[in-house]
C-alpha positions as a printed Julia matrix, in Angstrom:
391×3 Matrix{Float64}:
 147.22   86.76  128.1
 148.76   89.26  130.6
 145.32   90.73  130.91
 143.74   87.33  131.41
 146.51   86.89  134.35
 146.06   90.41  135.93
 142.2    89.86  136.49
 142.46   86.27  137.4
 144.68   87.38  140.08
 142.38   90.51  141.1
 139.53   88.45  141.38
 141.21   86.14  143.53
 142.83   89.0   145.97
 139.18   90.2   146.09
 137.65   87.17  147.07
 140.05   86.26  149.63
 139.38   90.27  151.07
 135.47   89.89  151.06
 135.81   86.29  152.37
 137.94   87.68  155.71
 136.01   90.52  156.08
 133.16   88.58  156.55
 134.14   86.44  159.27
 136.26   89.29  160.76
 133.94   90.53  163.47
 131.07   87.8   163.74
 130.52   83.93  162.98
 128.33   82.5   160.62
 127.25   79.36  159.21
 127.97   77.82  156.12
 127.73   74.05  154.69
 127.06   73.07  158.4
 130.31   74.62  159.86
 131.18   77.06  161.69
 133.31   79.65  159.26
 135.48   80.78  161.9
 137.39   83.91  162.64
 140.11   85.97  160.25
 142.5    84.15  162.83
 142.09   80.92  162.44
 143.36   77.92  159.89
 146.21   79.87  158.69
 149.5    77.87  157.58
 152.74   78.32  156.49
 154.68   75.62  154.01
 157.87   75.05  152.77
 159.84   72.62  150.53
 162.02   72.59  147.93
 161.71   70.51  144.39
 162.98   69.24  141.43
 161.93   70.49  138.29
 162.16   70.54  134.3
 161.67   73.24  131.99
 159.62   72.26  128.71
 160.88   74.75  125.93
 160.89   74.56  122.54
 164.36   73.2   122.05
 164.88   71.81  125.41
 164.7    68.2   124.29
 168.2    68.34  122.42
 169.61   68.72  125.95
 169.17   64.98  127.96
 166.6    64.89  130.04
 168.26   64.07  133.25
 170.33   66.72  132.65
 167.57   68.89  132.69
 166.59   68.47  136.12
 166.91   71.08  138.18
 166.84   71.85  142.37
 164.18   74.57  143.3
 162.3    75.7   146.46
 159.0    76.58  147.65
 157.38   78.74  150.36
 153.67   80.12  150.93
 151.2    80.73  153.1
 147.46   80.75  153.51
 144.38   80.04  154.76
 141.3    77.74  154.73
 138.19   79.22  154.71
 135.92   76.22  154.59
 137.01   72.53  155.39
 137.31   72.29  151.57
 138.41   75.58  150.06
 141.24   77.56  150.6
 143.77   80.71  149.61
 147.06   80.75  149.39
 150.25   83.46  148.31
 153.27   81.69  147.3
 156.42   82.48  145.7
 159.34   80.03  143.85
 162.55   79.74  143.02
 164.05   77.55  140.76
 166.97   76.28  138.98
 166.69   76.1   134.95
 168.13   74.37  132.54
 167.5    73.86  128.58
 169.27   74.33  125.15
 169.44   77.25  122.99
 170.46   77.03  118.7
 172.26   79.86  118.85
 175.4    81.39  121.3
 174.13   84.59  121.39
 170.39   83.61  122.76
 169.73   84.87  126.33
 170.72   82.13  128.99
 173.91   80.41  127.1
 175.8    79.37  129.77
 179.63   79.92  128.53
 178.73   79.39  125.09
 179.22   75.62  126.47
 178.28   73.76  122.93
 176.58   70.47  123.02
 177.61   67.35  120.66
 174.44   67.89  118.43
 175.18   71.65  117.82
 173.18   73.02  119.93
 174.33   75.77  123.29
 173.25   74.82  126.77
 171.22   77.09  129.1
 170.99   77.47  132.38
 169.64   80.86  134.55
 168.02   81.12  137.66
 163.98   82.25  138.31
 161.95   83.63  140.57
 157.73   82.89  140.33
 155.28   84.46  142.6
 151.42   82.94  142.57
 148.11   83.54  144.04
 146.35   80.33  144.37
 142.63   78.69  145.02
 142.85   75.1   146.98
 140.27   72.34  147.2
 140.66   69.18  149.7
 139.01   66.89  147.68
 138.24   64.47  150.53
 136.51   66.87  152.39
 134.74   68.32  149.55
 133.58   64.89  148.12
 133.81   62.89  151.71
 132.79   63.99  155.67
 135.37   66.37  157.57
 137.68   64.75  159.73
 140.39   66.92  161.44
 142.19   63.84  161.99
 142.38   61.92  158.71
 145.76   61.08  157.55
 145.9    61.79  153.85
 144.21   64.09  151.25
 144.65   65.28  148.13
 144.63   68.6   147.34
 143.86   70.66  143.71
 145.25   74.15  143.69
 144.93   76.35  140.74
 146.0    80.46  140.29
 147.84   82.53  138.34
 151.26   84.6   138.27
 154.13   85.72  137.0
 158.1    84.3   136.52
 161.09   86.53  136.82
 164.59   86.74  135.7
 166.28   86.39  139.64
 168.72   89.23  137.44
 165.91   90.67  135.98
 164.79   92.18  132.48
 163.25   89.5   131.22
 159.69   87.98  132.97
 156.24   86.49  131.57
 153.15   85.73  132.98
 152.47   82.33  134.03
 149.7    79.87  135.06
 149.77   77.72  137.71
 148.27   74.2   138.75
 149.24   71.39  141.21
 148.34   68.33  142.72
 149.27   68.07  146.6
 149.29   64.59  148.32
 149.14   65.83  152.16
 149.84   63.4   154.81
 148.63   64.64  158.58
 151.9    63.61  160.75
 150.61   65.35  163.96
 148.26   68.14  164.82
 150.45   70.66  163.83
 152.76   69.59  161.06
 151.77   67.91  157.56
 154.49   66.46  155.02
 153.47   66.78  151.58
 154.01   65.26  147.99
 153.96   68.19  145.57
 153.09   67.88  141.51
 152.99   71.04  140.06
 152.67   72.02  136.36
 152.61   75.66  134.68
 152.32   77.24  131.67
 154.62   80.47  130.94
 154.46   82.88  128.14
 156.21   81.32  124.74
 159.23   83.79  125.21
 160.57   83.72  127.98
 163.5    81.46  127.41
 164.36   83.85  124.43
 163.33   81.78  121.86
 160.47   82.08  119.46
 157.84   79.29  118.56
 154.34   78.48  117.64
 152.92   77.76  121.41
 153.98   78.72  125.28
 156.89   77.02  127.36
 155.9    74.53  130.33
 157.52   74.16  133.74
 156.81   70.65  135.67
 158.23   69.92  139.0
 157.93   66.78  141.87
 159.05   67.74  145.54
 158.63   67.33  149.44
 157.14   70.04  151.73
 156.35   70.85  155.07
 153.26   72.64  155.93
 153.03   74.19  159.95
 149.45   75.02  160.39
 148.44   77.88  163.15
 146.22   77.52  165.99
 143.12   77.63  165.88
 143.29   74.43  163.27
 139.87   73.11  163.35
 136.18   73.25  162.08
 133.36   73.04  164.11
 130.45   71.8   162.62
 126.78   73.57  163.34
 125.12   72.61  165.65
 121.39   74.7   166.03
 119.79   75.01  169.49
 116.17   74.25  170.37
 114.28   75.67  172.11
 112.33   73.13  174.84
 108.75   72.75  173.54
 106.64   73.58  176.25
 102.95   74.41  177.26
 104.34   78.31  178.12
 106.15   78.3   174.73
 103.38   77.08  173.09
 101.15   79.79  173.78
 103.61   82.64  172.87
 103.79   80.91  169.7
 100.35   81.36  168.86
 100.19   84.46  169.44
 102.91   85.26  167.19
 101.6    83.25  164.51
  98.33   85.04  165.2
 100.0    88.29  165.06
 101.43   87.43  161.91
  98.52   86.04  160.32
  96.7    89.35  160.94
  99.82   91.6   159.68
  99.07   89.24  156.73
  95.53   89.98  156.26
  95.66   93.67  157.1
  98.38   94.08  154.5
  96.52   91.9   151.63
  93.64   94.24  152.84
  96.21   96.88  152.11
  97.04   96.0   148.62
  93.44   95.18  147.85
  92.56   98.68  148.57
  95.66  100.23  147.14
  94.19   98.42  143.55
  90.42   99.66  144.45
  91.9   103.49  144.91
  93.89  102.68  141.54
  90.55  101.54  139.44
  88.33  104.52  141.37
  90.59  107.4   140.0
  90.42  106.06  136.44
  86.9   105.73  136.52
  84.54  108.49  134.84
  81.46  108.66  136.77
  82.22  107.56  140.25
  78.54  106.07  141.79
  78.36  107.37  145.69
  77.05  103.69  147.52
  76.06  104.09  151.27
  76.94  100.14  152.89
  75.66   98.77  156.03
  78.35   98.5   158.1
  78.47   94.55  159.15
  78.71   93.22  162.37
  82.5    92.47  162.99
  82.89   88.7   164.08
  84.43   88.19  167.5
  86.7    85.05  165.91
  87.93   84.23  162.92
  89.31   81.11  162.45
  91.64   80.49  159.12
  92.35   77.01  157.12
  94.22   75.85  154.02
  92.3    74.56  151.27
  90.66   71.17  151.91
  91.03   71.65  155.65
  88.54   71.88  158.58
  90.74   70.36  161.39
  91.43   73.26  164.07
  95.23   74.22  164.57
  96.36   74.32  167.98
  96.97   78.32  168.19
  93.63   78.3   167.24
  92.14   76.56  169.85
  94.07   78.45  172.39
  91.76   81.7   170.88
  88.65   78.74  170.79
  89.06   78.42  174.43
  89.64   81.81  175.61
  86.12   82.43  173.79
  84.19   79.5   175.36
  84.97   81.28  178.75
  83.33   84.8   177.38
  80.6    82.44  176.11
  79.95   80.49  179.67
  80.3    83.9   181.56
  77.08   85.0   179.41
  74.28   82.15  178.91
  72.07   84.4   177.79
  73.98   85.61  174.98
  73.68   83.92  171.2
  76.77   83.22  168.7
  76.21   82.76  165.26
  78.99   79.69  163.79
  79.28   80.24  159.75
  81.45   78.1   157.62
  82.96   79.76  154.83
  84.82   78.31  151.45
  86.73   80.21  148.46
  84.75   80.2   145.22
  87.85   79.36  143.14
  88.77   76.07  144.06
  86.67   72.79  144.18
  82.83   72.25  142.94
  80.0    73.85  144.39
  78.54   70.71  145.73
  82.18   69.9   147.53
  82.97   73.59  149.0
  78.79   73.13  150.38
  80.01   69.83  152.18
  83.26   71.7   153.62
  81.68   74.49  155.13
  79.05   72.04  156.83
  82.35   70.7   158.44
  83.94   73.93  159.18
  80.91   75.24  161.12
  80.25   71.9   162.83
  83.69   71.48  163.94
  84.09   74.32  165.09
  80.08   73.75  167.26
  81.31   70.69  168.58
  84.49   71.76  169.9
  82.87   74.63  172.1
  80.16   71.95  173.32
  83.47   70.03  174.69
  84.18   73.14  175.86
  81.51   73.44  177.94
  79.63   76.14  175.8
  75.66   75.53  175.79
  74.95   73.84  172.68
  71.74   76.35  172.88
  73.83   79.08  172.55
  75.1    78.13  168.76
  73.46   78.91  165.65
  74.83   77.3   162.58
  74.98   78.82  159.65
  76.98   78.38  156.0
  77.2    81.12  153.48
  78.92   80.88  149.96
  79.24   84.84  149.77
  83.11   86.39  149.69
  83.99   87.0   153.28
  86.76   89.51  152.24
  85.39   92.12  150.02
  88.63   93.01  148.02
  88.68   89.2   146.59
  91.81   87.72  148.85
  89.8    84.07  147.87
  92.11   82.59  150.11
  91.22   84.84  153.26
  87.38   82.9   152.69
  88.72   79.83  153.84
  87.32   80.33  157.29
  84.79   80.33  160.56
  83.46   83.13  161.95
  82.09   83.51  165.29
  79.67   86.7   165.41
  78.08   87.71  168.76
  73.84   88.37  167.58
């Protein structure tokens, strides 16, 4: 168990570190707020409490006369609207009954009626905790709502305030906050916890509880808010428009040269292992002037193509005399062959009457469709295309 408690409470130290460190010289985003700054949403609470110790003779002592005053102090921080850290540390007052005089705690060897000795010593318990406001987990933020409750849960140990004797100990609670101004919460405190079976010098079968009820006050630090995100956009606009198509087409060729890339990469690969390389003198083609790209199914023109489409039809108007061949392409891997023969018609004739609206002489265009592989290193999806070759 004291192993389970020391890395329970190491994990939490190091996710409260790596959670500050993170916000510590920047801001980023995160569920749609702003996480703000190592700075910012700390508090500090107080309170003090009544409380009962559950040991394993306790119950021959009256229960009323088991309740005991305590106090409680801690501070934190929230990291999100919804989760939060916190290091605390109580004292309390405790009170149960013992069999024997000699037990550890016997207050004055003060006997009861039933036989038994009364107890009574004084404790010290130091906790790391996680929080979760449960309204703004499970509801929308509001800096200004009035009451939430609030699940913490961490881990610890309790002391001896005279020392040698201490256990480890596991804490939970229930906080019922209530906002009071923008500065100052009052809060309703349930806490449980479950301590080592030992500690009130006694043996047994299971481990000892500790339940208390009490008030606090909690004084929360400027800065005490969370912003929520809100993105900027950027004005669409005829300027922006065109610098956006030539990024994408800047990206779409990175994209093609590098599936070129990897296409080659895999030819080298298959060369080296084979035996008898055959020497093969190609033609070198004529390179197309345009190429424009689709997605499967399509043969609509996107608007950062037709940005390139009309740049063109003002090369083509500035030479009458010269001829441009318009060739529809489809991949071979999707679709029948009597479909992808219809879609390339489109492509090509799309693409025609376009640069007739233009102004492009309609003389100047020669159709054609071809259901060879445009990219030779099998990209199928690079043949989804019309090209616009100069003859």
């Amino acid at each position: 168990m004291k192993k389970i408690v020391f890395f329970s409470l190491l994990a939490l130290l190091s996710f409260y570190i790596n959670a500050q460190d993170a916000s510590k010289d920047s801001i980023t985003t995160k569920n749609s707020f702003v996480v703000t700054r190592f700075k910012s949403n700390w508090f500090l609470n107080f309170g003090a409490n009544a409380n009962v110790y559950l040991g394993q003779n306790d119950s021959k002592l009256d229960f009323g006369k088991r309740i005991a005053p305590g106090f409680t102090i801690s501070a934190g921080k929230w990291i999100t609207p919804w989760l939060g850290v916190q290091l605390g540390l109580d004292g309390m007052q405790l009170k149960g009954a013992a069999p024997a005089a000699g037990i550890t705690y016997v207050k004055n060897d003060e006997l009861l009626s039933n036989g038994y000795y009364k107890q009574k010593w004084f404790s010290f318990m130091p906790h790391a905790d996680l929080m979760v406001n449960m309204a703004n987990l499970f509801g929308k933020y509001k800096e200004n709502r009035v009451y939430s409750p609030i699940i913490t849960g961490g881990a610890g140990f309790i002391a001896y305030s005279k020392g040698g004797n201490y256990s480890q100990a596991v804490q939970f609670a229930f906080i019922n906050k209530f906002r009071v101004s923008k500065a100052w919460d009052i809060n309703l405190d349930i806490k449980g916890a479950w301590i080592g079976n030992d500690y009130d010098a006694e043996g047994g079968s299971r481990g000892d509880g500790l339940f208390s009820v009490g008030l606090s006050a909690t004084y929360r630090f400027k800065t005490r808010k969370f912003v929520p995100y809100q993105p900027k956009y950027i004005k669409d606009t005829k300027a922006a428009n065109e610098w956006k198509a030539k990024y994408d087409a800047a990206n779409n060729k990175a994209g093609r040269l590098q599936a070129e890339n990897n296409d080659l990469k895999e030819a080298l690969k298959n060369a080296k292992n084979t035996k008898t390389p055959v020497k093969e003198v190609v033609k070198e083609p004529v390179k197309p002037q345009l190429i424009i790209y689709y997605t499967a199914d399509s043969y609509s023109i996107k608007d950062k193509d037709m940005i390139l489409l009309k740049a063109l039809a003002k090369e083509m108007k500035k030479n009458p005399d010269s001829k441009y061949e318009i060739c529809g392409y489809t991949d071979s891997k999707t679709g029948t062959p009597e479909y992808n023969s219809a879609l390339r018609e489109k492509r090509a004739n799309n693409v025609i009457n376009t640069l007739i609206r233009l102004g492009v002489d309609k003389d100047q265009l020669v159709k054609k469709t071809s259901d060879q592989t445009l990219n030779q290193f099998g990209a199928y999806a690079l043949d989804r295309a019309v090209t616009i070759t100069k003859i």
